[in-house]
C-alpha positions as CSV (number, residue, x, y, z in Angstrom):
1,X,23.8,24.7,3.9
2,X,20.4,24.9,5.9
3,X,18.5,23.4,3.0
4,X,18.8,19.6,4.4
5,X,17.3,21.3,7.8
6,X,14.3,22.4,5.6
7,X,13.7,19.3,4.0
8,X,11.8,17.6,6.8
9,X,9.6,20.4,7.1
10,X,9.0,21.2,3.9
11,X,7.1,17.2,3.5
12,X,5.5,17.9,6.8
13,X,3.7,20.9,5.5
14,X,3.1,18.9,2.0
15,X,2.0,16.2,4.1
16,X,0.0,18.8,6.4
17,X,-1.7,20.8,3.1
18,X,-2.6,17.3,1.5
19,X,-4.3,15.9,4.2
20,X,-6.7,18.9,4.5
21,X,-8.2,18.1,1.3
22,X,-8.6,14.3,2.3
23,X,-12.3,13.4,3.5
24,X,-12.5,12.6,7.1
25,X,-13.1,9.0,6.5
26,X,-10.0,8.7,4.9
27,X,-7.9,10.5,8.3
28,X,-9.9,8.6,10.7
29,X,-8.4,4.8,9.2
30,X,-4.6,6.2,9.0
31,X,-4.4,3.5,12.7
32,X,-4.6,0.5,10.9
33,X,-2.3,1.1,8.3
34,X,1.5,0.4,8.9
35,X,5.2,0.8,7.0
36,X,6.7,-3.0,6.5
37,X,10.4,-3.5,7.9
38,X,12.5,-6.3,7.4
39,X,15.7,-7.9,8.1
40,X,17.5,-11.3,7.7
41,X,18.1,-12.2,11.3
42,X,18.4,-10.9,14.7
43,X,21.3,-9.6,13.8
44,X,21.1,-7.2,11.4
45,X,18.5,-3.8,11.4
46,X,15.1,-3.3,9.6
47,X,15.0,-1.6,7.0
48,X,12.0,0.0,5.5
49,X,10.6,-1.9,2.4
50,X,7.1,-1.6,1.8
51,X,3.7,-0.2,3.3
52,X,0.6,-2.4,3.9
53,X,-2.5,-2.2,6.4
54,X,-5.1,-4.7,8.2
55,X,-7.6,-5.7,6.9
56,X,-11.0,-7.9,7.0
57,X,-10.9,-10.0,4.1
58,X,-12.9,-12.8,3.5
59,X,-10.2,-15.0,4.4
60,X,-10.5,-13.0,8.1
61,X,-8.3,-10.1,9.2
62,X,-4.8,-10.3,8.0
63,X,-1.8,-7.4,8.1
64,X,-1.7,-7.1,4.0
65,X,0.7,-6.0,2.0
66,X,2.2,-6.9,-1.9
67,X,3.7,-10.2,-2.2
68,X,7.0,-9.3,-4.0
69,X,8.1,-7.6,-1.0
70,X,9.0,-10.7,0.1
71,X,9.8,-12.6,-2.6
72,X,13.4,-12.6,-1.8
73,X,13.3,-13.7,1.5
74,X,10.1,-15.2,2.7
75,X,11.5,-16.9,5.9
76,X,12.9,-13.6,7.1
77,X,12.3,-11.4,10.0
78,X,9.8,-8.8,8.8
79,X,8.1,-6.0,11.3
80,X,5.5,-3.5,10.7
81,X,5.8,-0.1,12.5
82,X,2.4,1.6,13.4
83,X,1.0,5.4,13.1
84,X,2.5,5.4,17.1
85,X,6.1,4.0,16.1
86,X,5.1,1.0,17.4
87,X,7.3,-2.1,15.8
88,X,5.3,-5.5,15.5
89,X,6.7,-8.5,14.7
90,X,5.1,-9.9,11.7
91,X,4.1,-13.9,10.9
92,X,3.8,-14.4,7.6
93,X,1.6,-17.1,6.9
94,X,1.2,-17.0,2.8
95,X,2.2,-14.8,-0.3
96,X,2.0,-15.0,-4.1
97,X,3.4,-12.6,-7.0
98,X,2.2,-13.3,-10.5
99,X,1.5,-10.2,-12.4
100,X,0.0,-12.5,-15.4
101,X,-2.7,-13.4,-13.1
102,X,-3.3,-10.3,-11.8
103,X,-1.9,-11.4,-8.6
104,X,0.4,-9.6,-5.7
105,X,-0.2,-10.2,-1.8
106,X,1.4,-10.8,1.6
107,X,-0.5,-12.2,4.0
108,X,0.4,-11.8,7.6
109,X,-1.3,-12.9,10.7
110,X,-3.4,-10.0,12.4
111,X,-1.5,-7.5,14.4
112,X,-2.8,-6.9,17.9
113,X,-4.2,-3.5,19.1
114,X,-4.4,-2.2,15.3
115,X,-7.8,-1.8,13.8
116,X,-9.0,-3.6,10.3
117,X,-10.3,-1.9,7.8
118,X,-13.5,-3.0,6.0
119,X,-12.5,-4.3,2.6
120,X,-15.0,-4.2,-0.6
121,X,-14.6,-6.8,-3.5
122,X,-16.2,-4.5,-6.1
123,X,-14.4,-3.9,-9.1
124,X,-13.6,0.3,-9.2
125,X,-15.4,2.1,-11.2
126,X,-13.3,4.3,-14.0
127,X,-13.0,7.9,-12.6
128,X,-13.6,6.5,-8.8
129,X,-11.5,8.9,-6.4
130,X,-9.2,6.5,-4.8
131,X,-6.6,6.9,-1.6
132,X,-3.6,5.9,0.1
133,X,-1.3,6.1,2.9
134,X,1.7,5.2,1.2
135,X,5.5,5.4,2.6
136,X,7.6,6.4,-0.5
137,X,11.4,5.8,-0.3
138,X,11.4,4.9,3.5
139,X,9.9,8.1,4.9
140,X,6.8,8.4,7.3
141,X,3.5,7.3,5.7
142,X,1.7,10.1,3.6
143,X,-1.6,10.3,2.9
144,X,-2.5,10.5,-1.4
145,X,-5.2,11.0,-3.2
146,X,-6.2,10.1,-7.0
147,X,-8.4,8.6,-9.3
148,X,-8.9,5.2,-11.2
149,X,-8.2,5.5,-14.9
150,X,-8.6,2.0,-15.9
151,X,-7.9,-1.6,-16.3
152,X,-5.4,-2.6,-18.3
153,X,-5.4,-5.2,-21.4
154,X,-2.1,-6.4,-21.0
155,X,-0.9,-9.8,-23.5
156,X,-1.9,-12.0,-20.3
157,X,-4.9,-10.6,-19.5
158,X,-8.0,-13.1,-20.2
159,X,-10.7,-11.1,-18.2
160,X,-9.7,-7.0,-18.3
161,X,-12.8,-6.2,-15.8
162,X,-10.9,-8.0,-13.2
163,X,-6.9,-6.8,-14.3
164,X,-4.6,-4.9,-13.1
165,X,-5.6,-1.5,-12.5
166,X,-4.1,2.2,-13.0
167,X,-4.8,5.1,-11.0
168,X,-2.9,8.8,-10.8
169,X,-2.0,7.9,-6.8
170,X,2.2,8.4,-6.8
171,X,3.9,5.5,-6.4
172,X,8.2,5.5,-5.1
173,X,10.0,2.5,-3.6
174,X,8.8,1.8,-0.2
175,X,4.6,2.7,-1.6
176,X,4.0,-1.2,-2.7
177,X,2.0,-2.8,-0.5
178,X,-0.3,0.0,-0.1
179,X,-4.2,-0.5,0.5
180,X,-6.2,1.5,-1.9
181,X,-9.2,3.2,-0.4
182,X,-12.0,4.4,-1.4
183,X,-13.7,7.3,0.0
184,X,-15.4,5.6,2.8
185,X,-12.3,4.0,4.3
186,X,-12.9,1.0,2.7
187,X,-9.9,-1.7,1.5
188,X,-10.3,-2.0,-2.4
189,X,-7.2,-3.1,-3.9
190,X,-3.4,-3.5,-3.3
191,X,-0.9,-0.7,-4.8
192,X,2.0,-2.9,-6.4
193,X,4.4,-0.9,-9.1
194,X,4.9,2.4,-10.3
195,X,4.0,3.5,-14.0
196,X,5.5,5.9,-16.2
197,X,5.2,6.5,-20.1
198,X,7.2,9.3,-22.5
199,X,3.9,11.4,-22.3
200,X,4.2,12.2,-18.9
201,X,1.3,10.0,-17.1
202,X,2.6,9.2,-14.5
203,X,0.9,6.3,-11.6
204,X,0.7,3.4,-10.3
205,X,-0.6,-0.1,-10.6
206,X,-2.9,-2.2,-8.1
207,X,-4.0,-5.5,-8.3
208,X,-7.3,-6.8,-6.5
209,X,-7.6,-7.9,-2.9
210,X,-7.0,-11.4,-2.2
211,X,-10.0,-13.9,-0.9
């Protein structure tokens, strides 16, 4: 009977024992990264659905996140909750989801009071450590770390130095949307889908940042 008691502190000390191995850099930018919410109307309440972070693109400094996370609805009311538990209501101002062209963003005006990350166009190098603060089925935003494997060839793909790529970081419902960092701090991709295959390597997907 005490084991759902546990629970919560059992991923705090995960989250606790992770984070010590994390560089500093990586710590220091958990402010500008957010969980995104979202409801129909007024009258209903958010629910978690994604993670995403500000950033300055070259397009300026948007709240980011993956663009099938609102695919469904993209004239409802969606929120972003802060490292302080502070709820923002979110504008979105444009989004696109085509996996073919190696596409997956929400764009969403900048959020006030939360700090942008610097973002780096560069394609990542194979074997690259690579980070996250991702928010995997709907709890509190945890800090990951991995490494870039590669970019995948897929039947679409016309130019596989800039496809989609796949890294070890963990990926549940509730991590798309994600920034990938780098181990400055810096914004280098978008985390967008889980993958799995019957030998056990296990990861996720990320598409590049959008201009």
């Amino acid at each position: 009977m005490p084991l759902p008691k546990l629970l919560p502190l059992f991923v705090l000390a995960s989250c606790a024992v992770a984070s010590s191995a994390l560089p500093t850099r990586i710590l220091q930018v958990r402010s500008s990264l957010v969980q995104i919410l979202y409801r129909e109307t007024a009258a209903h309440p958010y629910q978690t659905i994604c993670s995403g972070g500000q950033v300055a693109l070259e397009s300026g400094v948007k709240l980011l996140s993956a663009g099938h996370c609102v695919e469904e609805d993209p004239s409802g009311e969606y929120a972003a909750l802060d490292s302080q538990h502070q709820l923002h209501p979110l504008a979105l101002e444009r989004w696109e989801h085509d996996w073919g062209k190696k596409v997956d963003y929400a764009l969403f005006a900048k959020v006030e009071g939360l700090p942008a990350l610097k973002s780096d166009y560069r394609p990542i190098e194979v074997g690259e450590n690579v980070f996250s603060w991702s928010g995997p089925l709907g709890l509190a935003l945890m800090p990951l770390r991995g490494y870039f494997l590669e970019y995948l060839d897929l039947p679409t793909d016309d130019q596989e130095e800039e496809g989609m790529g796949l890294s070890t970081l963990e990926a549940d419902g509730g991590a798309s949307g994600s920034v990938v960092l780098d181990s400055r701090g810096q914004a280098r991709a978008i985390l967008v889908g889980a993958w799995t295959t019957s030998v056990k390597l296990d990861g996720s997907l990320f598409v590049p940042l959008p201009h």
